[in-house]
C-alpha positions in Angstrom: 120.7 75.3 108.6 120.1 78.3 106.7 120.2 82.1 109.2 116.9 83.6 108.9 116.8 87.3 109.8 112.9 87.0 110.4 111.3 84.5 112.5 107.6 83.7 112.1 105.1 84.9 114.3 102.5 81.8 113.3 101.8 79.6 110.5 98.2 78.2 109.7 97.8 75.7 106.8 94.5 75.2 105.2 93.0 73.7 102.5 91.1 76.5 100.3 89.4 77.3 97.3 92.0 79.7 96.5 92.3 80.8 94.0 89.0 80.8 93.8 87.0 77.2 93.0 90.4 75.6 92.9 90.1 72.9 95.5 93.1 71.0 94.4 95.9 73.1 96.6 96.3 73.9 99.5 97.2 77.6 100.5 100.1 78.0 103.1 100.0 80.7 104.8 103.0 82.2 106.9 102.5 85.5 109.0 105.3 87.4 110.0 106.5 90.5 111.0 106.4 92.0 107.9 102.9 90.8 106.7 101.4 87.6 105.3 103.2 85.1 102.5 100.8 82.3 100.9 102.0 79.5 99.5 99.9 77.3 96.9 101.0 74.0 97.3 100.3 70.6 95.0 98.7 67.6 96.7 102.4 66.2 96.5 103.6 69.1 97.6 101.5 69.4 100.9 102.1 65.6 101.9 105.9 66.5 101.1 106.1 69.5 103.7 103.4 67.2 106.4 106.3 64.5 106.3 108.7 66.3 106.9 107.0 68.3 109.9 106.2 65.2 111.0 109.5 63.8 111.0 111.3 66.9 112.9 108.4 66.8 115.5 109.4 63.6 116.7 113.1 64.8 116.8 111.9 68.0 119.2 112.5 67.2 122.9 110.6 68.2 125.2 110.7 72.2 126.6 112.6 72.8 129.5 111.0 73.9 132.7 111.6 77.7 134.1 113.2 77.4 137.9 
């Protein structure tokens, strides 16, 4: 897996108008220490990147408990 010096603070996805009356993508958006990337994605795109969240979700065990 790929080192990443900056880890994300949030990421929202939504489906927008942007740029504007463009419904066919969807804007992702990542926020970070350094500010705020968007990301138009393709229909195929976005079901592309939901997969594959979807598939590494089911991989994540659970959080461990603080003593």
């Amino acid at each position: 897996m790929t080192q990443r010096s900056i880890s994300a603070n949030f990421v929202t996805a939504f489906a927008t108008g942007w740029p504007e009356n463009q419904p066919d993508v969807l804007i992702l958006s990542l926020t970070t220490q350094n500010g705020v990337q968007d990301f138009a994605l393709t229909k195929e795109q976005a079901l592309l990147v939901a997969k594959t969240m979807k598939r590494t979700a089911t991989q994540l065990v659970a959080p461990k408990r603080q003593a």
